[in-house]
N, C-alpha and C positions, 0 to 999 in steps of 0.2 A: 590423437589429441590428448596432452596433456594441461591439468588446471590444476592450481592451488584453491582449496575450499579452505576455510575458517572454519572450526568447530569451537564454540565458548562454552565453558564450564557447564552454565547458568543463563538461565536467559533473562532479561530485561536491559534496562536504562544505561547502565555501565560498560555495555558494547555500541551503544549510540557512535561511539569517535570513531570507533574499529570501521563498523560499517561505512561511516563516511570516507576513510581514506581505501577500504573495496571500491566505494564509487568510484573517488575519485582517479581514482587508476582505472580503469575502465570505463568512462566515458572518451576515453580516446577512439576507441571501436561502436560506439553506441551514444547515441544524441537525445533518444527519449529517457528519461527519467520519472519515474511516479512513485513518492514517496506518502508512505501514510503519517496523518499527524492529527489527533485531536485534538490538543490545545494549542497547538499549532507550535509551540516549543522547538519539535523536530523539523518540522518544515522548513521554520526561519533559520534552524543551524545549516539545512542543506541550503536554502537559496544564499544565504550568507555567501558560504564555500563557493558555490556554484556559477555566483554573479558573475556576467559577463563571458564566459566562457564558451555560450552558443549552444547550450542544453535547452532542450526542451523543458522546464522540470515542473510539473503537474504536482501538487500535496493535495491530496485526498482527505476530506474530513468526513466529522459524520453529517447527517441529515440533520434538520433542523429538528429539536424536539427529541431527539434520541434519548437523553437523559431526562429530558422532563418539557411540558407540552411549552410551546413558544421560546425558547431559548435556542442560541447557537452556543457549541462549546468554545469555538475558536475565538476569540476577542474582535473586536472591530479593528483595531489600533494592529494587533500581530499580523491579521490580512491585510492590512496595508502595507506594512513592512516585508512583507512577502511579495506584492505586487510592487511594489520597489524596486524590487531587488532582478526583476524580469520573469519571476514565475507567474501560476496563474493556482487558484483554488479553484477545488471541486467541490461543492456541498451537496451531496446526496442519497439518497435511499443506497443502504446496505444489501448487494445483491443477496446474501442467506441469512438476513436479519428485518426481514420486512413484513409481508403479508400476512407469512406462515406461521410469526412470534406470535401475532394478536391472536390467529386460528390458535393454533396451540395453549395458549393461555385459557383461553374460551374454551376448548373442547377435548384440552390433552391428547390431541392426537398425532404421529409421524408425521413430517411432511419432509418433500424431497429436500427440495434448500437444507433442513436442516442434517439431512443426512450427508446431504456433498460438501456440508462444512465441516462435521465430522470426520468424514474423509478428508478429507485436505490436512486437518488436525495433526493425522499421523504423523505427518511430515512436521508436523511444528506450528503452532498460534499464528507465529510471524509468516508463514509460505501461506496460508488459509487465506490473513489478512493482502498478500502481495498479491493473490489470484484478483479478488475481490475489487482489489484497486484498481487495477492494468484495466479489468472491463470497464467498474464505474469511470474510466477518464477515458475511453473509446466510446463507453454509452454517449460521456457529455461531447464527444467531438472535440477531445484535446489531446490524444495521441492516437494516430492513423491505426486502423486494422491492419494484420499484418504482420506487424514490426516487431523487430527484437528491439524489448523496453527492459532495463534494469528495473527493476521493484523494490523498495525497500520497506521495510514494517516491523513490528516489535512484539513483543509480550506483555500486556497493558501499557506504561509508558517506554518513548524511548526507539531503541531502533537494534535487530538483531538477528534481521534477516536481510540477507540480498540475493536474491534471484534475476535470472533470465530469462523473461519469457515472451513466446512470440502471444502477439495480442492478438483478442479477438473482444467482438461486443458482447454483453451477455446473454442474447438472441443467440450467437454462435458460441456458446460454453465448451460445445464441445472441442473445439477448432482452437481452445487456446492451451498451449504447453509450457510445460514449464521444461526450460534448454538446460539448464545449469543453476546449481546451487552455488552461491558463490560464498555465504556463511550464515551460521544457523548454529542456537544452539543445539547442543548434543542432548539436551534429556527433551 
Protein backbone atom coordinates (compact mmCIF):
# COMPACT_ATOMS: atom_id res chain seq x y z
CA UNK A 1 0.00 0.00 0.00
CA UNK A 2 0.86 3.27 -0.89
CA UNK A 3 -0.25 6.95 0.66
CA UNK A 4 0.49 10.40 0.30
CA UNK A 5 1.19 12.07 3.93
CA UNK A 6 1.44 16.08 4.10
CA UNK A 7 4.45 17.26 6.04
CA UNK A 8 4.08 21.30 6.88
CA UNK A 9 6.84 23.34 7.64
CA UNK A 10 5.51 24.59 10.94
CA UNK A 11 2.70 23.81 12.79
CA UNK A 12 -0.32 25.75 13.64
CA UNK A 13 -3.53 27.71 12.27
CA UNK A 14 -2.32 28.25 8.69
CA UNK A 15 -2.47 24.47 7.67
CA UNK A 16 -6.22 24.44 9.07
CA UNK A 17 -7.52 24.61 4.80
CA UNK A 18 -4.71 21.91 4.04
CA UNK A 19 -6.09 19.50 6.60
CA UNK A 20 -9.64 20.20 5.49
CA UNK A 21 -9.22 19.45 1.78
CA UNK A 22 -7.05 15.77 3.53
CA UNK A 23 -10.47 15.36 4.97
CA UNK A 24 -12.26 15.97 2.43
CA UNK A 25 -10.83 13.60 0.01
CA UNK A 26 -10.99 10.99 2.35
CA UNK A 27 -14.22 10.87 3.67
CA UNK A 28 -15.12 9.04 0.70
CA UNK A 29 -13.57 5.74 2.33
CA UNK A 30 -14.49 6.82 5.92
CA UNK A 31 -17.84 8.40 7.50
CA UNK A 32 -16.74 9.05 11.22
CA UNK A 33 -14.90 12.25 11.48
CA UNK A 34 -13.69 13.83 15.01
CA UNK A 35 -12.29 16.94 14.81
CA UNK A 36 -10.92 18.97 17.88
CA UNK A 37 -12.01 22.66 18.30
CA UNK A 38 -11.83 24.87 21.21
CA UNK A 39 -13.46 27.95 20.38
CA UNK A 40 -15.13 26.22 18.15
CA UNK A 41 -13.76 28.27 15.04
CA UNK A 42 -12.31 24.80 13.66
CA UNK A 43 -15.31 22.90 14.02
CA UNK A 44 -17.71 25.30 12.39
CA UNK A 45 -15.18 25.45 9.30
CA UNK A 46 -15.25 21.52 9.13
CA UNK A 47 -19.22 21.15 9.66
CA UNK A 48 -19.50 24.09 7.12
CA UNK A 49 -17.46 21.79 4.34
CA UNK A 50 -18.93 18.95 5.67
CA UNK A 51 -22.83 19.75 5.72
CA UNK A 52 -24.80 17.30 4.16
CA UNK A 53 -22.53 14.87 2.95
CA UNK A 54 -23.37 11.97 5.44
CA UNK A 55 -20.42 12.24 7.94
CA UNK A 56 -20.55 11.56 10.95
CA UNK A 57 -18.66 14.59 12.36
CA UNK A 58 -18.23 14.83 16.10
CA UNK A 59 -15.91 18.41 17.25
CA UNK A 60 -14.45 17.77 20.57
CA UNK A 61 -14.17 20.64 22.90
CA UNK A 62 -12.70 21.15 26.10
CA UNK A 63 -14.52 20.36 29.49
CA UNK A 64 -16.25 23.00 31.06
CA UNK A 65 -13.98 25.14 33.31
CA UNK A 66 -10.83 24.21 31.71
CA UNK A 67 -9.57 27.63 31.38
CA UNK A 68 -11.21 28.96 34.42
CA UNK A 69 -13.98 27.65 36.89
CA UNK A 70 -17.78 27.98 35.25
CA UNK A 71 -17.19 28.96 31.81
CA UNK A 72 -17.33 26.95 28.46
CA UNK A 73 -14.75 28.07 25.76
CA UNK A 74 -16.96 27.27 22.92
CA UNK A 75 -19.76 30.23 22.56
CA UNK A 76 -23.45 29.24 22.76
CA UNK A 77 -24.18 30.84 19.30
CA UNK A 78 -20.93 28.84 17.40
CA UNK A 79 -22.68 25.36 19.04
CA UNK A 80 -25.54 26.15 17.48
CA UNK A 81 -24.18 26.83 14.28
CA UNK A 82 -22.33 23.62 14.34
CA UNK A 83 -25.62 21.63 15.33
CA UNK A 84 -26.87 23.33 12.21
CA UNK A 85 -25.00 22.30 10.16
CA UNK A 86 -25.58 18.15 11.25
CA UNK A 87 -22.78 17.67 13.51
CA UNK A 88 -22.89 17.16 17.27
CA UNK A 89 -20.27 18.58 20.16
CA UNK A 90 -18.61 16.91 22.66
CA UNK A 91 -17.92 18.76 25.98
CA UNK A 92 -15.63 16.79 28.19
CA UNK A 93 -13.01 15.83 30.63
CA UNK A 94 -9.45 15.62 28.84
CA UNK A 95 -8.56 12.00 28.97
CA UNK A 96 -4.30 13.14 30.19
CA UNK A 97 -5.55 16.46 31.44
CA UNK A 98 -7.72 15.56 34.38
CA UNK A 99 -7.43 14.00 37.71
CA UNK A 100 -3.65 13.82 37.53
CA UNK A 101 -3.20 17.88 36.66
CA UNK A 102 -4.84 18.70 40.24
CA UNK A 103 -2.66 15.64 41.82
CA UNK A 104 0.30 17.05 40.18
CA UNK A 105 -0.08 20.47 41.04
CA UNK A 106 -0.77 19.53 44.83
CA UNK A 107 1.96 17.10 45.10
CA UNK A 108 4.50 17.37 41.96
CA UNK A 109 4.27 14.06 41.40
CA UNK A 110 4.56 11.51 37.77
CA UNK A 111 1.36 10.40 37.01
CA UNK A 112 0.65 7.93 33.96
CA UNK A 113 -1.90 10.15 31.85
CA UNK A 114 0.71 12.42 32.03
CA UNK A 115 3.39 10.26 30.74
CA UNK A 116 1.11 8.70 27.73
CA UNK A 117 0.74 12.33 26.75
CA UNK A 118 4.05 12.74 26.58
CA UNK A 119 4.50 10.03 24.59
CA UNK A 120 1.96 10.57 21.99
CA UNK A 121 3.85 14.22 21.89
CA UNK A 122 6.56 12.57 19.95
CA UNK A 123 4.75 12.20 17.21
CA UNK A 124 3.48 15.84 17.27
CA UNK A 125 0.80 18.14 19.72
CA UNK A 126 -1.83 17.68 17.02
CA UNK A 127 -1.54 13.15 16.99
CA UNK A 128 -1.58 13.45 21.17
CA UNK A 129 -4.70 15.83 20.83
CA UNK A 130 -6.28 13.27 17.72
CA UNK A 131 -5.83 10.12 20.19
CA UNK A 132 -7.56 12.06 22.93
CA UNK A 133 -10.46 12.99 20.80
CA UNK A 134 -11.36 9.65 18.93
CA UNK A 135 -11.84 8.25 22.84
CA UNK A 136 -13.55 11.26 24.37
CA UNK A 137 -16.34 10.85 21.39
CA UNK A 138 -16.50 6.76 21.90
CA UNK A 139 -16.50 7.56 25.89
CA UNK A 140 -19.62 10.16 24.93
CA UNK A 141 -21.31 7.38 22.58
CA UNK A 142 -20.87 9.42 19.34
CA UNK A 143 -18.48 7.41 17.35
CA UNK A 144 -18.86 3.53 17.52
CA UNK A 145 -15.76 1.46 18.97
CA UNK A 146 -13.98 -0.15 16.46
CA UNK A 147 -13.94 2.18 13.57
CA UNK A 148 -11.46 3.66 11.36
CA UNK A 149 -12.31 7.52 12.48
CA UNK A 150 -10.21 10.35 10.70
CA UNK A 151 -9.14 12.72 13.61
CA UNK A 152 -8.24 15.99 13.16
CA UNK A 153 -6.40 18.59 15.67
CA UNK A 154 -3.91 21.26 15.80
CA UNK A 155 -0.97 22.95 17.64
CA UNK A 156 -2.79 25.49 19.99
CA UNK A 157 -5.27 27.02 17.35
CA UNK A 158 -6.33 25.71 14.17
CA UNK A 159 -5.87 22.38 12.55
CA UNK A 160 -2.63 20.37 11.54
CA UNK A 161 -2.96 17.04 12.07
CA UNK A 162 -4.89 14.22 10.28
CA UNK A 163 -4.90 10.82 11.39
CA UNK A 164 -6.38 7.36 11.18
CA UNK A 165 -7.33 5.75 13.75
CA UNK A 166 -9.14 2.70 14.77
CA UNK A 167 -11.15 3.67 17.84
CA UNK A 168 -11.50 2.49 21.06
CA UNK A 169 -13.02 3.99 24.50
CA UNK A 170 -10.57 5.19 26.91
CA UNK A 171 -11.23 2.10 29.32
CA UNK A 172 -9.64 0.26 26.11
CA UNK A 173 -6.58 2.77 25.46
CA UNK A 174 -4.79 0.27 24.72
CA UNK A 175 -6.95 -1.32 21.77
CA UNK A 176 -6.70 2.14 19.98
CA UNK A 177 -4.17 2.66 17.02
CA UNK A 178 -3.23 5.02 15.26
CA UNK A 179 -3.47 3.48 11.01
CA UNK A 180 -2.02 6.39 9.09
CA UNK A 181 -0.73 9.74 9.36
CA UNK A 182 -2.36 11.49 6.88
CA UNK A 183 -0.45 15.09 7.70
CA UNK A 184 1.49 16.49 10.40
CA UNK A 185 3.83 18.89 11.03
CA UNK A 186 7.49 17.94 10.44
CA UNK A 187 9.08 19.56 13.65
Amino acid sequence: MEKKVIYFEKPGRDNTLACLEVVKKAVKDYKDVVVASTSGETGLLFSDALKGSGVNLVVVTHSAGFKEPNTLEMPADVREKIHANGARVFTGPMLTHSLDTAFAAKFSGTYLTHIVAQTLRRFGEGTKVCCECVMMAVDGGLIPEGKEVLAVAGTARGADTVTLIKSAASKRFLELRVLEILAKPRV
